[in-house]
C-alpha positions in Angstrom: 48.4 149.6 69.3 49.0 146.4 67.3 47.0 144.4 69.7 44.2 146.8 69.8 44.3 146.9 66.0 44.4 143.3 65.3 41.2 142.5 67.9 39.1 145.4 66.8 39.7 143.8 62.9 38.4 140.5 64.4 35.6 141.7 65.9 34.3 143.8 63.4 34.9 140.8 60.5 33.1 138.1 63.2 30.9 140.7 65.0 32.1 138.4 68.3 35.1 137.2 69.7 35.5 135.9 73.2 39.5 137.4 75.3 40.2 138.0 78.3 38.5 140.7 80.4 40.7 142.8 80.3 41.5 143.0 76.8 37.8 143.7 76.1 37.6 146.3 78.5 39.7 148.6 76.6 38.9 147.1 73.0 35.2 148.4 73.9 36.1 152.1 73.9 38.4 151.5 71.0 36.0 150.0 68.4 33.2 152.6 69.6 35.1 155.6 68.5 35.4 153.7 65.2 31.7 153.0 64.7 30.8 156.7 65.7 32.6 157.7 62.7 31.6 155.2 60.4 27.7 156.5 60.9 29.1 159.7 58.4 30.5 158.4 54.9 33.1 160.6 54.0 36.6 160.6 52.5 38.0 162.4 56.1 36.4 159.4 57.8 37.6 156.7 55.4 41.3 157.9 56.3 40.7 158.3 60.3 39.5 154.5 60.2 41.8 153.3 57.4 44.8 155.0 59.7 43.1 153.0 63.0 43.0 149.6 61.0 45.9 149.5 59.2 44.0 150.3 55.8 42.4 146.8 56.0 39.8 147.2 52.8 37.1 144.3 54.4 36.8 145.6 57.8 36.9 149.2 56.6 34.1 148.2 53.9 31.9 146.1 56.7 32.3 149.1 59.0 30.9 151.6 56.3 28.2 149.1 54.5 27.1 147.5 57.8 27.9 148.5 60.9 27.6 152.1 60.5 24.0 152.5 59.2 22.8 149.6 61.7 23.8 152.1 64.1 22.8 155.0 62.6 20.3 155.7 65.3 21.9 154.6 68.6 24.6 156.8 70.6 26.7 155.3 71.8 26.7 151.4 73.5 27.3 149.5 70.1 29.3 146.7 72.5 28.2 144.4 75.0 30.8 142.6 77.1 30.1 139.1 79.0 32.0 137.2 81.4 32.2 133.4 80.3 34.4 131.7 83.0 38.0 131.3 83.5 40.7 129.7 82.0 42.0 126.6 82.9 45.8 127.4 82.5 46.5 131.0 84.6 42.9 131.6 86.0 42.7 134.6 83.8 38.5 135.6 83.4 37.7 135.4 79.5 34.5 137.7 78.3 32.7 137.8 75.1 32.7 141.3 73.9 30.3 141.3 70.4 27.8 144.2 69.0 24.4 144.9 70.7 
């Protein structure tokens, strides 16, 4: 949960940030659920998210400002995932996961 947390709040701060596969395989589902409820402002929402990110005021205000009405339109797919090669040390394959 900790993990999850702490890559969803660098992704939505940076809008990309390149891990291993793996990792961004199951971020993608997590910061999608959180994106679907930012696109309704409301205090029930505010609390969901802030209990999701560890009440973390920039991402939560980025998420409601931002991201939310950019994708205001667009059901679902707010991610795109990328393989960029393999790294050097344990072979493990890194991907780019950033918003569409």
């Amino acid at each position: 949960m900790a993990l999850m947390r702490s890559l969803a709040h660098n992704l939505i701060l940076n809008e990309k940030i390149i891990t291993t596969e793996a990792k961004a395989k199951s971020l993608r589902p997590y910061v999608e659920k959180l994106i679907t409820h930012a696109k309704t402002d409301s205090v029930a929402k505010r609390r969901l998210i802030g209990a999701r990110l560890g009440n973390d005021t920039m991402a939560m205000k980025k998420l409601f400002d931002t991201l939310g009405p950019r994708f205001a339109k667009r059901e679902g797919g707010y991610t795109r995932i990328v393989r960029v090669g393999v790294r050097s040390g344990d072979g493990a394959v890194k991907a780019y996961i950033g918003f569409v």
